[in-house]
Structure formats: structure tokens, C-alpha cells
N, C-alpha and C positions, 0 to 999 in steps of 0.2 A: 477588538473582536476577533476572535477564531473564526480560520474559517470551517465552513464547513465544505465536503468535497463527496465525492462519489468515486472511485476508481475502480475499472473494470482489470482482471488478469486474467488474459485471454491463454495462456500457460500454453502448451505446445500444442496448439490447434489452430486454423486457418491457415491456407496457401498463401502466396504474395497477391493473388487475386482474390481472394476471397477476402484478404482482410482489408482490401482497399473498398469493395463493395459493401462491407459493414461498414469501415468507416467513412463513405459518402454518405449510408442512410442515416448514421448519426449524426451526421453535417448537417443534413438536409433537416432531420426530425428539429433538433436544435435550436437551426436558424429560424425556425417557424415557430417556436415556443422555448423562447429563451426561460435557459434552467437557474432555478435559485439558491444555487450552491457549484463549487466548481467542477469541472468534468475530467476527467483524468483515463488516458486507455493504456495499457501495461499492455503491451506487442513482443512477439518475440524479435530478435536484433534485427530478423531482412524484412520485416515491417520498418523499422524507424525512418529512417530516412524518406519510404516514398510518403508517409502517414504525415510526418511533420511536416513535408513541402503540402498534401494536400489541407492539411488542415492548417496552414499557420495561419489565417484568417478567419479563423472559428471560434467558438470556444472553448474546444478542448484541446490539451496540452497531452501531450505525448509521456510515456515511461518505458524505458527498457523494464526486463523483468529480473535483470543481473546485471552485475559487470567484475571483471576480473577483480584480483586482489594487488596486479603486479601494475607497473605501470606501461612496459612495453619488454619486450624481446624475442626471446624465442620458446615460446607458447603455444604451441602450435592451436588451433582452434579455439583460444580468449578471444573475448572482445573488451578491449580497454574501457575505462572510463572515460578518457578523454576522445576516443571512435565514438564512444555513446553522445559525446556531449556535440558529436562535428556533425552530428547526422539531424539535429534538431532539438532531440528530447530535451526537456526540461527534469525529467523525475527517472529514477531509479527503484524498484521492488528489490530490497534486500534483508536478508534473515527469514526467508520463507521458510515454511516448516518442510515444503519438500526439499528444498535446497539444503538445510538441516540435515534432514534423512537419508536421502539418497546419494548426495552429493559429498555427505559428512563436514559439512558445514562448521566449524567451531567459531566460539566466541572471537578469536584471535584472528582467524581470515575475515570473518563479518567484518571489526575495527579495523584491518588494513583497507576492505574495501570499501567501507564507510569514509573513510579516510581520503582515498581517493576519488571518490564521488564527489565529494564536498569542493574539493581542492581542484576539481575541474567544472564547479559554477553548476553541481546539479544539485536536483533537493530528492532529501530522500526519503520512503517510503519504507517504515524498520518495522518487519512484523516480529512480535512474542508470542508466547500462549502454550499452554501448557498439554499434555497428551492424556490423554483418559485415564489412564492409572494413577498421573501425577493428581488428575481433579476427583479421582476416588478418594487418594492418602490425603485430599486437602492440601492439596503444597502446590497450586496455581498461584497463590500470591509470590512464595517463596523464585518459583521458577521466572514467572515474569521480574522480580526485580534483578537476578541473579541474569538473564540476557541483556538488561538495560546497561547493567554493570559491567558486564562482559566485552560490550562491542561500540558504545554510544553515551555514555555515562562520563566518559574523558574529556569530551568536547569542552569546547569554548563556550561561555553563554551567545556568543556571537555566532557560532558555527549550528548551534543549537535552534537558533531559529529556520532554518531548514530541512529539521528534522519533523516528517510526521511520523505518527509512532501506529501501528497494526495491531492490534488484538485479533489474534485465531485463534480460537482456541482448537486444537488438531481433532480433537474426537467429533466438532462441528463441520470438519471441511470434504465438503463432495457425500457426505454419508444421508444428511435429508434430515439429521439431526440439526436441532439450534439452540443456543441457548437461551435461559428466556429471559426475557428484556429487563427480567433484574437481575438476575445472574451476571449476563452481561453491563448492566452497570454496576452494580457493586465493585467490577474487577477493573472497568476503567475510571472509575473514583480513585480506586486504592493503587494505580500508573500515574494519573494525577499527583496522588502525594506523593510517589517517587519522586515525580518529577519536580515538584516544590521542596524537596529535601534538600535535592540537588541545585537547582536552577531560582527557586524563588517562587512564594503564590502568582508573580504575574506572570510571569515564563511558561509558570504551569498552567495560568488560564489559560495564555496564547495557544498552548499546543494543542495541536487538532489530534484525536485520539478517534483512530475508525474502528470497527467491528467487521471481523469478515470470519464469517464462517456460516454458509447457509442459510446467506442473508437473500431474501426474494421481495418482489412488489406485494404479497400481501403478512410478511412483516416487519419489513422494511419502515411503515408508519410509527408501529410501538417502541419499534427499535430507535428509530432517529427521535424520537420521544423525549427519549431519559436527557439529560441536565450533563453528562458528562462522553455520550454520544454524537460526534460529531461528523459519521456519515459511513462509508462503506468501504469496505475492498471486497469487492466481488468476481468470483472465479463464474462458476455457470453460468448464471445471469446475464452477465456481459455479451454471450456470443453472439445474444437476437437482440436486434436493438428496439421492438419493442418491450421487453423484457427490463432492460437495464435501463430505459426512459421509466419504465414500472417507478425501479427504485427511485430514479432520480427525483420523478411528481413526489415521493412522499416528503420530498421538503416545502410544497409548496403548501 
């Protein structure tokens, strides 16, 4: 059985006190109404370490929301994958579309630092998806297999099982836009049979495939619906922890 997960990407917001005060009230929400799917918080790096010691008795599991490509040296301002992996976290957010854009992201840095995630005992968190012009011309399919291919498609079947995979689609993210709940399954069906091309029908049921793009508690329900939907990456949502329990309840 897949699992299914919720992950919140808190992206460059919250102080080191503010984000430990969300994440006690999500402790706290939590532990009083234990969630029926897993809980995942993507913090920026000077959260990780106080987040993991506070929650390593809870149920949710900590993500950086990056990590270098390099392994160590003189970088000035990287933070490693294995710094990521000494501070607690279990998960990594990689191939974000802002990280893409802004950052110029290519296929070939993703795979180094997919690479190196792996190889220091984290699991990672691979978003795709395609940008509004690409989902006008019709070539979201094309785009999403062409990043699979690019950055995470090399792996091991062994190393593969660490891999969850993110559908955003970008013209969905932060804009109030979503897609709708068959849009977005149709596109993670057709990730699915990427991934059984590549890996096998049971590799590709394992793999938990989320949707994140302007996903909130009131469609969050239709959305965790569909049959090849298996839970969330969530950017707004996340920062209020009523909010991001919203989503969570709609697995129950």
C-alpha cells in the first residue's frame, strides 16, 4: 500500500520563533487527533534542526526545502545534504518550480542533488509540472516525463523507493487557480505509467504521487478522491495550522 502523506512548504516565511510556535500547535493539534495519512513540514534549513528535536516524538517528519548539489567545500552559503540529513530531517523538496526559475535549476543539478540526497539516507520529495503556456500547447504530459527523465529516472529500483514524486502544475501555484480534480488526475495517471515503464506496475503503485498547486481544506476532499491521488504539497495552506489540519481531515 502507498502511502499516503500531506506535506506542507512553508518556502521563505516564518522566523526561527515563529516556526517553532506553528510547529508546537501542529504537535499539539496532532497528538489530540491522530492524522490518517503522513504529516510532513518542508522548513527552511535554520528551522531543521530545532523542528526535528521538537517533534522527533510526534508524528510528523521534518524536510528541508533544498539541498546543495555539491557535497562539501568551499560554497559559500550551500547547505549540504548530509548538514540536512545531521540536523534530523528525514525528507528533502527538490525540483521546485521556483527553484527551476529563479534559481535556474536544470535537469542535471536536480540528478546531482537527487543523487546526493539519496546517498546520505534521505527521501525525497521530486516536484514536475508544467507552466501555463506549456498546459495551453498541450505538452504537460511531454514536460512532466521529460523532468522525470532528466533528474530521477536513472535511479535504482532500490533507490526508487524513496522517491515521492510532486505534481505542480506552475500556472496553479500561489495564483488561487487549481486544477480540477480531473485534470489533475488524468496527469498523475499518465506519471504513474511513467513510472511503470520505467520501474514496473508494482513500483508504480508504490509510488505516492501528490498534487500541489492551490490545494486548500475545501478541495482538498475531491482532490484526495481520485484513485491515483495520494495527498498533498502544500505552500499557503501550511502556515496556519488550522488550515493545513483542514487538508489533512480530508483523508479521514
Amino acid at each position: 500500500m502507498r502511502k499516503k502523506i500531506v506535506a506542507g512548504n512553508w518556502k521563505m516565511n516564518k522566523t526561527l520563533q515563529e516556526g517553532v510556535a506553528l510547529a508546537t500547535e501542529l504537535k499539539e493539534i496532532l497528538a489530540a487527533e491522530k492524522p490518517n495519512c503522513e504529516v510532513i513540514i518542508g522548513t527552511p534549513f535554520i528551522h531543521l534542526a530545532t523542528l526535528s528535536e521538537l517533534l522527533n516524538d510526534s508524528v510528523i517528519a521534518v524536510s528541508a526545502e533544498n539541498c546543495a548539489n555539491k557535497e562539501s567545500g568551499a560554497y559559500t552559503g550551500e547547505v549540504s545534504a548530509a548538514m540536512v540529513k545531521s540536523t534530523g530531517a528525514e525528507y528533502v523538496i527538490l525540483g521546485h518550480s521556483e527553484r527551476r526559475e529563479y534559481y535556474h535549476e536544470t535537469p542535471e543539478i536536480l540528478k546531482e542533488k537527487v543523487d546526493l540526497a539519496l546517498a546520505n539516507g534521505l527521501k525525497v520529495i521530486f516536484c514536475i509540472g508544467e507552466s501555463l503556456a506549456e498546459r495551453e500547447a498541450n505538452k504537460q504530459e511531454a514536460v512532466c516525463k521529460a523532468e522525470l527523465e532528466g533528474s530521477v529516472f536513472h535511479l535504482t529500483p532500490e533507490q526508487w523507493k524513496n522517491i515521492v514524486i510532486a505534481y505542480e502544475p506552475i500556472w496553479a501555484i500561489g495564483t488561487g487557480k487549481t486544477a480540477t480534480a480531473e485534470q489533475a488526475e488524468e496527469i498523475h495517471a499518465y506519471i504513474r505509467k511513467c513510472v511503470a515503464d520505467v520501474y514496473g506496475a508494482q513500483a508504480a503503485d508504490d509510488t505516492t504521487i501528490l498534487y500541489g498547486g492551490s490545494c486548500k481544506a475545501s478541495n482538498a476532499p475531491e482532490l484526495f478522491g481520485k484513485p491515483d491521488i495520494d495527498g498533498g504539497l502544500i505552500g499557503g495552506a501550511s502556515l496556519k495550522a488550522p488550515d493545513f489540519k483542514g487538508i489533512i481531515d480530508a483523508w479521514k
